[in-house]
FIKOLKE-630098 format. One record per residue (C-alpha): residue number from 1; residue in three letters; x, y, z. Coordinates in steps of 0.001 Angstrom, whole numbers, plus 524288, in hexadecimal, padded with zeros to 5 digits. Layout:
N
+-----+------+-------+-------+-------+
|  nr | rest |     X |     Y |     Z |
+-----+------+-------+-------+-------+
| NUM |  ALA |     X |     Y |     Z |
...
+-----+------+-------+-------+-------+
***
This chain:
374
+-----+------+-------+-------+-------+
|  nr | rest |     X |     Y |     Z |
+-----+------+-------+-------+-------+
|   1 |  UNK | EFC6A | A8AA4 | 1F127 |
|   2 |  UNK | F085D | A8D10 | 1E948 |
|   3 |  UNK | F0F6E | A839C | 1E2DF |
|   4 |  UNK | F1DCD | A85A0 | 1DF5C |
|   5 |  UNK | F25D9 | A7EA4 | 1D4F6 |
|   6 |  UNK | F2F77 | A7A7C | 1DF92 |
|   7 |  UNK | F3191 | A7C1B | 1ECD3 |
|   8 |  UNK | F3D1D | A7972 | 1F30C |
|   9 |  UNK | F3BB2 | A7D40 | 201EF |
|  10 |  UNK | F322B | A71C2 | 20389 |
|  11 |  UNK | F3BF5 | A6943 | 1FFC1 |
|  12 |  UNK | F46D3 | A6E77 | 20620 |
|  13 |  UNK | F3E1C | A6F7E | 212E1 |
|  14 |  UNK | F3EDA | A6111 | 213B2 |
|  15 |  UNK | F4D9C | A5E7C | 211A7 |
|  16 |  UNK | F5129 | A6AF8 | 21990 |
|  17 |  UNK | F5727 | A6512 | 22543 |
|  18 |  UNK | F60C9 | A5CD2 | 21D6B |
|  19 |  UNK | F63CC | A670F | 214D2 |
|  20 |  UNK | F68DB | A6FE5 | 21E9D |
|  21 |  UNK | F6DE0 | A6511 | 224C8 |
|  22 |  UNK | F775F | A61C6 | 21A2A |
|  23 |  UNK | F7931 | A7051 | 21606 |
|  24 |  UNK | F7FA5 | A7440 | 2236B |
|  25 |  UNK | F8831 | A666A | 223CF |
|  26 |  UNK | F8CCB | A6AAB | 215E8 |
|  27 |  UNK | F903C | A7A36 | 21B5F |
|  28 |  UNK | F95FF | A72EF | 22655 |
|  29 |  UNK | F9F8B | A6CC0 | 21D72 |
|  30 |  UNK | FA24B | A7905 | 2126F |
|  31 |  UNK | FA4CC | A6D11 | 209C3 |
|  32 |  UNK | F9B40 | A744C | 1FDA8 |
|  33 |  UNK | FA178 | A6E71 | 1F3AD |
|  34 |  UNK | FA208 | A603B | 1EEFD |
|  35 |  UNK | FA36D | A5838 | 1F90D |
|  36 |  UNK | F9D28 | A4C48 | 2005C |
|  37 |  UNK | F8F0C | A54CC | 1FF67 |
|  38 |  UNK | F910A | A539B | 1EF75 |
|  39 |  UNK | F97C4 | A44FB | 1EEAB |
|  40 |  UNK | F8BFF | A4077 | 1F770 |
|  41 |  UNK | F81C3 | A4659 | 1EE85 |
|  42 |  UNK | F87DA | A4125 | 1E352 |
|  43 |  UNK | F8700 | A3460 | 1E946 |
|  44 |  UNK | F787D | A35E8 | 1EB75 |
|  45 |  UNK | F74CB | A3A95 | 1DC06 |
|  46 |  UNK | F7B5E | A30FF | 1D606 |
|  47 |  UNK | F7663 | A25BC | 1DE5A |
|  48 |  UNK | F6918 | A2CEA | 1DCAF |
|  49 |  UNK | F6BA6 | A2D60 | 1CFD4 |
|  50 |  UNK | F70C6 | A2058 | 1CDF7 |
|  51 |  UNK | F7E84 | A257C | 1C65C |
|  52 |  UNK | F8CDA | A21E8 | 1CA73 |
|  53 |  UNK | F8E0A | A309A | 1CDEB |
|  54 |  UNK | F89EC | A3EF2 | 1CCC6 |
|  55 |  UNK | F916F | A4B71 | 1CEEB |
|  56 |  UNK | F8CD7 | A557F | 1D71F |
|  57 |  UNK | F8B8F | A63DD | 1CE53 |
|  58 |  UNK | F8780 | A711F | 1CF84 |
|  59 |  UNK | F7BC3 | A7072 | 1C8C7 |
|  60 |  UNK | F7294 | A6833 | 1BDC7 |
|  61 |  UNK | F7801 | A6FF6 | 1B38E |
|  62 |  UNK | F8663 | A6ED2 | 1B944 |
|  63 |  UNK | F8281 | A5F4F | 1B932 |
|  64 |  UNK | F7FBF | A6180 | 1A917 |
|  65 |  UNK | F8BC6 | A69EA | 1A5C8 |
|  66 |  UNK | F94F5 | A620B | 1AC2F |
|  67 |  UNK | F9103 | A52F1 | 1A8BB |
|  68 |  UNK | F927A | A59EA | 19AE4 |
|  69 |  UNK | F9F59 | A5EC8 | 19DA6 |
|  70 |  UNK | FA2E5 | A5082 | 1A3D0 |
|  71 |  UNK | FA098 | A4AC8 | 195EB |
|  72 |  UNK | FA704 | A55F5 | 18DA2 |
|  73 |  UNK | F9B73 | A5AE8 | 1866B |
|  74 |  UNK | FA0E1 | A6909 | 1831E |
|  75 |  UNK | FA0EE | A70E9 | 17678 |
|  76 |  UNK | F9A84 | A6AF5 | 169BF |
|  77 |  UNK | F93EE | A6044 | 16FA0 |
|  78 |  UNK | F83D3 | A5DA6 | 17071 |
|  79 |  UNK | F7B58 | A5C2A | 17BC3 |
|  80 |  UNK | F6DC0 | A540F | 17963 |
|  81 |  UNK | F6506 | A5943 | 18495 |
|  82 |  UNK | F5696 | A5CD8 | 18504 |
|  83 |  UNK | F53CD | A6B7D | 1852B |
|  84 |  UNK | F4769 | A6A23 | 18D69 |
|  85 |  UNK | F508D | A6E3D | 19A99 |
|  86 |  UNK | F559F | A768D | 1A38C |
|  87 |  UNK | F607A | A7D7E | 19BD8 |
|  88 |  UNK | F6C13 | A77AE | 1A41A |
|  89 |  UNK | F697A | A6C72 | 19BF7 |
|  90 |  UNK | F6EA6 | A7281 | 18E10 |
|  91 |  UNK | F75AF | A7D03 | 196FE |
|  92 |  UNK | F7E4D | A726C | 19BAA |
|  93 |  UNK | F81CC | A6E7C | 18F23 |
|  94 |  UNK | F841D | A7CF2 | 187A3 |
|  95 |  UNK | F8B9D | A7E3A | 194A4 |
|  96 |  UNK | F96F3 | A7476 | 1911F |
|  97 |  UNK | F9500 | A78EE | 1832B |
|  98 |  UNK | F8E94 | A6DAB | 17BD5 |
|  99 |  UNK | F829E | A7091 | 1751E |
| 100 |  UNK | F749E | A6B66 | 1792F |
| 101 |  UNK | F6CB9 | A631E | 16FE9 |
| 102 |  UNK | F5D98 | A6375 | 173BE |
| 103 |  UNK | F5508 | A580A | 170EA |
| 104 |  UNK | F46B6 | A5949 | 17385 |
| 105 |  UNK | F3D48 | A546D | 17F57 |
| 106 |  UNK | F342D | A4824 | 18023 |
| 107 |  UNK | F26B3 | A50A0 | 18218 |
| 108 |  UNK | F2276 | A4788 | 18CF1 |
| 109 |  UNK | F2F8A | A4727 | 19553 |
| 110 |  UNK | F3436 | A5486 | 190CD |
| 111 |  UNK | F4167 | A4D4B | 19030 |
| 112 |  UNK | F4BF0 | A4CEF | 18689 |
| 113 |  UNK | F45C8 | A43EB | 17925 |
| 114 |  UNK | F5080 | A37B7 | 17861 |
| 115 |  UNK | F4BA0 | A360D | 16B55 |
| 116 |  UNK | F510D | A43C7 | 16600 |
| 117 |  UNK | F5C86 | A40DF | 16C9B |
| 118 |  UNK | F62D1 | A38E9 | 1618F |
| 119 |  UNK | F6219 | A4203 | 15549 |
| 120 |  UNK | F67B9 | A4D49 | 15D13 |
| 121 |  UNK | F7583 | A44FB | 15F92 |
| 122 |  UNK | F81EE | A4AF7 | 159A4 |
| 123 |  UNK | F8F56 | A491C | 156B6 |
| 124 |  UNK | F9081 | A553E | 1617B |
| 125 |  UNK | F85DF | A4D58 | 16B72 |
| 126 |  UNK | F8D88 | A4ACC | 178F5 |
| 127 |  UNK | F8285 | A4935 | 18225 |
| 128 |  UNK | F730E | A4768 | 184C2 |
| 129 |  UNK | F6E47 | A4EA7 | 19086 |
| 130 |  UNK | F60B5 | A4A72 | 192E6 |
| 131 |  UNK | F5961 | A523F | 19D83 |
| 132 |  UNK | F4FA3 | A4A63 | 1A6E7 |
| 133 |  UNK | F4643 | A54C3 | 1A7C2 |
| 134 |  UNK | F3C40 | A5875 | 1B227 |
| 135 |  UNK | F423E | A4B4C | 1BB53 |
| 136 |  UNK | F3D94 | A4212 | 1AED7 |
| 137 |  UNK | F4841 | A38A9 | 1A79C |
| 138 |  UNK | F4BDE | A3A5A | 19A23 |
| 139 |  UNK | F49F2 | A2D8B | 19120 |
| 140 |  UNK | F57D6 | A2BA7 | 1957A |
| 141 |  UNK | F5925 | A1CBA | 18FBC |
| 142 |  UNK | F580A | A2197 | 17E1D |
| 143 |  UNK | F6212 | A2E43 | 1838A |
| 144 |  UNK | F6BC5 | A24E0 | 1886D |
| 145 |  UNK | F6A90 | A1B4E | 17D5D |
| 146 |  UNK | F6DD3 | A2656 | 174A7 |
| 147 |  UNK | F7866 | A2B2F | 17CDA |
| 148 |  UNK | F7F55 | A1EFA | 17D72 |
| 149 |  UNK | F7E1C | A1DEB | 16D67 |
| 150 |  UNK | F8569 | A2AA1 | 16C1F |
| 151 |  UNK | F8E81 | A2B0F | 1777D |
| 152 |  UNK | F86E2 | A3732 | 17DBD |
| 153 |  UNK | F8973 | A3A9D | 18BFF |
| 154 |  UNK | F7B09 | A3BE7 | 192F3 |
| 155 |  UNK | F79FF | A45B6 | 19D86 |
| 156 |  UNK | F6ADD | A44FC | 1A43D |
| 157 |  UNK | F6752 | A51FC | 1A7BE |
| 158 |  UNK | F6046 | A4C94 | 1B4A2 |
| 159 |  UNK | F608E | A5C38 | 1BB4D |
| 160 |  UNK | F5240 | A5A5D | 1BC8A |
| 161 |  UNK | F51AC | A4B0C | 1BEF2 |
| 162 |  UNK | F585A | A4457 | 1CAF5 |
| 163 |  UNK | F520F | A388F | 1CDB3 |
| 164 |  UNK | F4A9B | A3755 | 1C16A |
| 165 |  UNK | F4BC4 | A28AA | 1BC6E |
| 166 |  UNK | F4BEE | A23F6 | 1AD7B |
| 167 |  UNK | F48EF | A150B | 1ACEE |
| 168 |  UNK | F4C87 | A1422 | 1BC3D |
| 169 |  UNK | F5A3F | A1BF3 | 1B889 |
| 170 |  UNK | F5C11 | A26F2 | 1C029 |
| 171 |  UNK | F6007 | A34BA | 1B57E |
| 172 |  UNK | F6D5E | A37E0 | 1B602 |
| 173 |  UNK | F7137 | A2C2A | 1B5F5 |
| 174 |  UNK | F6DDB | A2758 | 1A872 |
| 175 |  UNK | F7579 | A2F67 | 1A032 |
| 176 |  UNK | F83D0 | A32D5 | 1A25D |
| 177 |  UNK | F80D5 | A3DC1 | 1AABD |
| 178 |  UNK | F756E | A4294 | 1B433 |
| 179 |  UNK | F7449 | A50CD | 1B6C1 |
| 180 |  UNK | F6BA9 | A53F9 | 1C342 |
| 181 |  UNK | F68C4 | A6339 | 1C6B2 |
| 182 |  UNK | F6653 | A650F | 1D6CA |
| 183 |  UNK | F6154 | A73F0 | 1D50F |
| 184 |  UNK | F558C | A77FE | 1DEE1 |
| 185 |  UNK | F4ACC | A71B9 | 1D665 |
| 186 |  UNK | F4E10 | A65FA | 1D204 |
| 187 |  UNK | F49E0 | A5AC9 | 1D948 |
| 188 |  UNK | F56D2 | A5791 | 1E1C1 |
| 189 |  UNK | F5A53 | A668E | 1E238 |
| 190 |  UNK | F6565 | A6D1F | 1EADD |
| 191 |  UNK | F663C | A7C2A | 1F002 |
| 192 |  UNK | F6C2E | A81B3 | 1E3B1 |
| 193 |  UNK | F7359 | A7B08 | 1D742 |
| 194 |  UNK | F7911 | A6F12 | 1D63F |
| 195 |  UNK | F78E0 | A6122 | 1CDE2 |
| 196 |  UNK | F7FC4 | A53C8 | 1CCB9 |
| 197 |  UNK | F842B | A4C00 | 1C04D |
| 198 |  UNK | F8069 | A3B85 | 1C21A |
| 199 |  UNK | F8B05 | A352D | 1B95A |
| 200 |  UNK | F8893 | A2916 | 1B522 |
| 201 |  UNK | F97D0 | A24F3 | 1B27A |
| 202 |  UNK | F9ED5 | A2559 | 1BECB |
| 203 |  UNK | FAC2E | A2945 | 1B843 |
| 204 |  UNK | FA629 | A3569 | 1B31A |
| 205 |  UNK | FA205 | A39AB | 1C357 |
| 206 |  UNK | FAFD8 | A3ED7 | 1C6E2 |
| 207 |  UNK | FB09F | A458B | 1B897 |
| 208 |  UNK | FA42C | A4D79 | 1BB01 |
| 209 |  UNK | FA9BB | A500F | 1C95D |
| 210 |  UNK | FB569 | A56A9 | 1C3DB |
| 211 |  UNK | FAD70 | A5E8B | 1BAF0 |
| 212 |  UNK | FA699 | A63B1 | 1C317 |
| 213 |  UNK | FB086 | A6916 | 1CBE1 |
| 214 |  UNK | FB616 | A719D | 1BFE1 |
| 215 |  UNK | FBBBA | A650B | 1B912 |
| 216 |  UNK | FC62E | A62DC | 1C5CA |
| 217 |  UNK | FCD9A | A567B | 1CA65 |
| 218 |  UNK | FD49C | A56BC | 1D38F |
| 219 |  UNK | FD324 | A665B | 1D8C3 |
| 220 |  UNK | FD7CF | A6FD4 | 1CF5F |
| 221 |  UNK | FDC33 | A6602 | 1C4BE |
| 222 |  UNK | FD193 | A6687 | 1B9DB |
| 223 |  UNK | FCFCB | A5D22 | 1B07A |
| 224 |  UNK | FC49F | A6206 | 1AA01 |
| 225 |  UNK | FBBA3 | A6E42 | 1A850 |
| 226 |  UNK | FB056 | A6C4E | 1B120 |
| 227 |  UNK | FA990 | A74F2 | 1BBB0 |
| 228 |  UNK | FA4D1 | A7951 | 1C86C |
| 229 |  UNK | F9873 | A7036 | 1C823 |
| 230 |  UNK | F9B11 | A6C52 | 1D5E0 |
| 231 |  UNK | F8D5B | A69DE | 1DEC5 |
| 232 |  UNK | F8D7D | A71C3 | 1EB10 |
| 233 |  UNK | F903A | A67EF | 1F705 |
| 234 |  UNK | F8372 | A6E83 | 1FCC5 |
| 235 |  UNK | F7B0B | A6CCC | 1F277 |
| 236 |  UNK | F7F7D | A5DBF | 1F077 |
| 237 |  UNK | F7D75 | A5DAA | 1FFDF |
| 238 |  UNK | F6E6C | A6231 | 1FF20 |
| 239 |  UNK | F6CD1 | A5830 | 1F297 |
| 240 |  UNK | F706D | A4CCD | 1FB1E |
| 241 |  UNK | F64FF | A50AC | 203A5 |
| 242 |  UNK | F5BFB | A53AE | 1F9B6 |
| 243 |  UNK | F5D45 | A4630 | 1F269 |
| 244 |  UNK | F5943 | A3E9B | 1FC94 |
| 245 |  UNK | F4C6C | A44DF | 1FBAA |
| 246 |  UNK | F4C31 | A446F | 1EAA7 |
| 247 |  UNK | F45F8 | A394C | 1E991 |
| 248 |  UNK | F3A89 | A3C41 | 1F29A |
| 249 |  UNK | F3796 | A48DC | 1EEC6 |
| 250 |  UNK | F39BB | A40B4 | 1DF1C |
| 251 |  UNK | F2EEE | A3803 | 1E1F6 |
| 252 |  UNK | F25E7 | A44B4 | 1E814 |
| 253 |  UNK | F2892 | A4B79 | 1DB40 |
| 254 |  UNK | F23E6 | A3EEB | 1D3CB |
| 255 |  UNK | F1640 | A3DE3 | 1DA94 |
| 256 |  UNK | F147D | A4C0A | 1DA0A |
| 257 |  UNK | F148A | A4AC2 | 1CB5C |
| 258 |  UNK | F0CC2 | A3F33 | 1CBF4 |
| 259 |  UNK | F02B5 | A48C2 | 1D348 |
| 260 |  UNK | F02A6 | A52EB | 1C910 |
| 261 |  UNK | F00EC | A484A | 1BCC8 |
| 262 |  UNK | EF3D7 | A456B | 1C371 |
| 263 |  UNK | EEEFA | A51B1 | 1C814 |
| 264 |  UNK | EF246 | A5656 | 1BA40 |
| 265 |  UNK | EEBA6 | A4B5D | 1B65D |
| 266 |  UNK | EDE25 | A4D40 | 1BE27 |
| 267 |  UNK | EDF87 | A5AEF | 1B9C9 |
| 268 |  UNK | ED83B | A6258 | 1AF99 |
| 269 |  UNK | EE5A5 | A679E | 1A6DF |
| 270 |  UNK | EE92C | A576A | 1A536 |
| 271 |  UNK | EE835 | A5B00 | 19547 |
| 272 |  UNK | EEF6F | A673C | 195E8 |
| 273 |  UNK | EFC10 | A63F7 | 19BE0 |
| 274 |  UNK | F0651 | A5A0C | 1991C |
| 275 |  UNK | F0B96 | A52AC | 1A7A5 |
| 276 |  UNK | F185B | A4E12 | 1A950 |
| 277 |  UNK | F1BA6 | A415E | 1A0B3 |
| 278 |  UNK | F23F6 | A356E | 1A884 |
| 279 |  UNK | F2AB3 | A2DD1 | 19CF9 |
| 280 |  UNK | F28DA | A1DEE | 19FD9 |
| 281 |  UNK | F38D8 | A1EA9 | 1A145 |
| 282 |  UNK | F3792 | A2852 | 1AD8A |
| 283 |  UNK | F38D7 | A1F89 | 1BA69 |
| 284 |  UNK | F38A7 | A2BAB | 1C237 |
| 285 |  UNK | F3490 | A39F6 | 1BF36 |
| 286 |  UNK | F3B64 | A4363 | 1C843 |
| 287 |  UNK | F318F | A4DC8 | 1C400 |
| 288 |  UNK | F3C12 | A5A81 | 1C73D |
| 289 |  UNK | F3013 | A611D | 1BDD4 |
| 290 |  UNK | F2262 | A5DEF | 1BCB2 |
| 291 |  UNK | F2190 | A63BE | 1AF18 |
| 292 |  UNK | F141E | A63CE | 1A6A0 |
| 293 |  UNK | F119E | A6A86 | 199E7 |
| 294 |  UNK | F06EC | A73B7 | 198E0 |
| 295 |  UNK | EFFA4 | A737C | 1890E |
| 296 |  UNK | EF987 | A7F24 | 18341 |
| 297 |  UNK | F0345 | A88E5 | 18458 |
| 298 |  UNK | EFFE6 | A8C5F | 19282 |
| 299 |  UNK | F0BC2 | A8829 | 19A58 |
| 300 |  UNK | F113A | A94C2 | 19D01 |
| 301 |  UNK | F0434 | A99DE | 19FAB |
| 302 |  UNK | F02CC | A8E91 | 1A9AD |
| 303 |  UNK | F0F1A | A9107 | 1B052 |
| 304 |  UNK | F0D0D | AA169 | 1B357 |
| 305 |  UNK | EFFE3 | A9C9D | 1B8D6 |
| 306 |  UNK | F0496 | A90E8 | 1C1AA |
| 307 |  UNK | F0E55 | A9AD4 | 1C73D |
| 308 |  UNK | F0431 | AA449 | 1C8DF |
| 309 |  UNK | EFC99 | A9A1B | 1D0DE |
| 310 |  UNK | F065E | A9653 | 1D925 |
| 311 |  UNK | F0B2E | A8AAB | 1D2A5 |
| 312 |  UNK | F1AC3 | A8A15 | 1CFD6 |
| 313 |  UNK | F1C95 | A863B | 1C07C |
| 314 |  UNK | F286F | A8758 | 1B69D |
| 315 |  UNK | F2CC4 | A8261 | 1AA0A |
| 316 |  UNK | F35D8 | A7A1E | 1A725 |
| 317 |  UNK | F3AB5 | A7DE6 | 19BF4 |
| 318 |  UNK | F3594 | A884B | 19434 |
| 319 |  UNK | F3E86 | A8889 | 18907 |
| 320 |  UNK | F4632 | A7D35 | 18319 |
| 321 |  UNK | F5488 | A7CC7 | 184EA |
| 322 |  UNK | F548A | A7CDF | 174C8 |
| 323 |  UNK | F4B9D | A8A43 | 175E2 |
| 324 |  UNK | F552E | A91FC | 17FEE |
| 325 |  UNK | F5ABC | A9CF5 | 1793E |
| 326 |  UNK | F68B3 | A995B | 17FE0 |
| 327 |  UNK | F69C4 | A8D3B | 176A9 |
| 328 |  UNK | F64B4 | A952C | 16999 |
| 329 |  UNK | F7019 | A92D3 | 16275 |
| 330 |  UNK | F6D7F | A82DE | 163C5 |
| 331 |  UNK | F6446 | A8547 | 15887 |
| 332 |  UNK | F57DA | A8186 | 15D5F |
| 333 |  UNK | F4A7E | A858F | 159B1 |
| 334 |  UNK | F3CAF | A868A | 15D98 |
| 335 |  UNK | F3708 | A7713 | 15A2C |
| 336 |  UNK | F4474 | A7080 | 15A74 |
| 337 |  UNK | F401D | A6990 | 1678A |
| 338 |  UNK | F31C5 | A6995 | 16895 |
| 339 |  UNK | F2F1F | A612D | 173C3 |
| 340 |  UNK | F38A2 | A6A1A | 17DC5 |
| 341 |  UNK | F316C | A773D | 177D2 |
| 342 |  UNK | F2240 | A7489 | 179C2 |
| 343 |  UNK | F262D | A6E7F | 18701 |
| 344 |  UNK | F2C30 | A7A8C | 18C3F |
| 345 |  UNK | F20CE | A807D | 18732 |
| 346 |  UNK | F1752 | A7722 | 18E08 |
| 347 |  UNK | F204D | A7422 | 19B78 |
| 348 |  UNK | F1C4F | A78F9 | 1AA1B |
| 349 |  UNK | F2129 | A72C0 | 1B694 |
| 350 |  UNK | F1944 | A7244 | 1C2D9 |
| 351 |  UNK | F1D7B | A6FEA | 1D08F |
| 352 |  UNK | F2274 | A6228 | 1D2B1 |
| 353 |  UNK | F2AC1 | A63B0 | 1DD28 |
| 354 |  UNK | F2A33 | A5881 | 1EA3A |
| 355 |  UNK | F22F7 | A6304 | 1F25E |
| 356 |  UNK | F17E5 | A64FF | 1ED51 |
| 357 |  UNK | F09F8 | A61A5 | 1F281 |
| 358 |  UNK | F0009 | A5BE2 | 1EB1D |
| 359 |  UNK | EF650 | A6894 | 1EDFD |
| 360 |  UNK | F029A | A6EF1 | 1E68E |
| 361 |  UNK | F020A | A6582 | 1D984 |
| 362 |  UNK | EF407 | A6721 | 1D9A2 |
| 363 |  UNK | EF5C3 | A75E8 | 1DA0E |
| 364 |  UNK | EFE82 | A7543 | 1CF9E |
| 365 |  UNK | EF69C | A6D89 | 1C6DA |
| 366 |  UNK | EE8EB | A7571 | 1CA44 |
| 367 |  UNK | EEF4C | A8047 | 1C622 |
| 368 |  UNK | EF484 | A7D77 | 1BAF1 |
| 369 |  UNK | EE6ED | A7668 | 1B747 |
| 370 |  UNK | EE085 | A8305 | 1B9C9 |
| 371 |  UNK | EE8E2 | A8A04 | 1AFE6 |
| 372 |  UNK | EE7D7 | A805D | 1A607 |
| 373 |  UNK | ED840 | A807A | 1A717 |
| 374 |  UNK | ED7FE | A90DD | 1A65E |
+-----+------+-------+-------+-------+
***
């Protein structure tokens, strides 16, 4: 039996009918952009999310660039972020010209450290952009407290975290801004690209609406620079439908890593591999990754023969944002942020998705036992 990473035709077996359902009402219409289809799911994330608001965008990195454009963060000012990512993270900020500051990772959460937060703070420091990795919450109370001490904007990079709670707090809507990212593999995913921005200050809702409709209000009068960051009508359309399923297939993501702590536990590689850590402050774990790290040296080894054997694997991430030869000329070396580099030595994700069977975890797990035990 194979085992793939994801698969999203089971899922999208089950809400098929709807789907089309709501696909043909919207080609009925031609109304593909904006729209009642976008104000409704706008509704629906930021009551999910608990904010006053969020604006519908084109994507999670769109949802980034533009709540840093909202706050005027531009040429010579500094970015705190973590840069154990995706790369839209510091893309979004080289993107709008500031420069990104990287702090290093808590080894058990693999999220940004608060307490290396503090010495990196400039006169140039505008924001912190703390990313709640792998559907677990940063330590989001110390970020905030520092924040507020130096009158920092906070944008939660939440692309791989809807849902997630901190202290019974939803993400995205601790911090000034919540960035959510709907492509195909995240937990609430649509048929292409596409994001939404939770604001927590209601007067700043119509200001990120204007920027992302290339800074205009009313039609052709533009007050500001902004962008085509608009979601497509028929992507907010098929999100509506999906998030009434989120929290279900949540919860099945939850006790499917609940199933793989203790088969890894009752397994013979227990000493050999490092399981997924949820901090005390965590109320709920999204799990978007099951991640574990693999000691020894052998992760890449592991991965080419899980593939071989049928068993979907990647690795998220292999280099350090600090490492990528695109942000060279930031100055940083091997060592500078030790934690983030023997992690992305160490990191290998395994299918986590709601789908899968428990013959399929305890494929994946007997297989990577057997490697381990060669």
């Amino acid at each position: 039996m194979k085992v793939p990473l994801l698969d999203l035709k089971s899922q999208y077996q089950d809400i098929k009918e709807e789907v089309l359902a709501e696909v043909s009402e919207l080609c009925d219409s031609q109304m593909f952009i904006l729209g009642a289809k976008v104000e409704k799911l706008e509704e629906e994330i930021a009551e999910y999310c608990q904010t006053p608001g969020s604006v519908g965008v084109s994507s999670g990195s769109d949802a980034l660039i533009i709540a840093l454009m909202a706050e005027n963060v531009g040429v010579g000012d500094e970015v705190i972020t973590t840069p154990f990512t995706f790369f839209a993270t510091a893309g979004a900020i080289c993107r709008v010209g500031a420069t990104p500051v990287f702090v290093d990772i808590d080894p058990k959460t693999f999220n940004i450290n608060p307490e290396l937060i503090e010495e990196k703070i400039t006169n140039k420091t505008k924001a912190i952009m703390p990313v709640h990795l792998f559907g677990q919450p940063c330590d989001m109370n110390p970020i905030m407290e520092i924040a507020n001490k130096y009158n920092l904007v906070v944008i939660e990079d939440a692309c791989q975290a809807i849902g997630t709670e901190y202290k019974g707090r939803r993400v995205g809507s601790i911090g000034d801004y919540g960035a959510f990212s709907f492509f195909p593999s995240k937990n609430l995913g649509c048929f292409g690209d596409g994001g939404i921005v939770s604001v927590r200050d209601e007067e700043k809702i119509q200001r990120m609406k204007i920027f992302r409709n290339h800074g205009m209000d009313p039609k052709y009068y533009h007050k500001y620079i902004g962008g085509n960051f608009r979601i497509d009508a028929l992507q907010a359309a098929i999100l509506s439908i999906k998030l009434r399923h989120l929290d279900d297939w949540s919860a099945q993501r939850s006790v499917n890593a609940e199933e793989y702590n203790q088969l890894f536990a009752n397994s013979k590689i227990a000493d050999k591999i490092t399981l997924p850590y949820k901090a005390d402050y965590t109320t709920r774990h999204i799990y978007n990754q099951y991640s574990i790290l693999v000691k020894n040296g052998k992760r890449d080894e592991l991965k080419d023969y899980l593939w071989a054997n049928g068993v979907g694997c990647d690795v998220y991430y292999p280099v350090p944002l600090h490492m990528q030869e695109c942000f060279a000329d930031l100055g940083y070396k091997v060592g500078d942020l030790p934690v983030s580099e023997q992690v992305a030595k160490e990191i290998i994700s395994i299918p986590i998705y709601p789908e899968t069977t428990t013959e399929q975890r305890e494929i994946v797990v007997k297989t990577i036992e057997d490697f381990l035990l060669k």
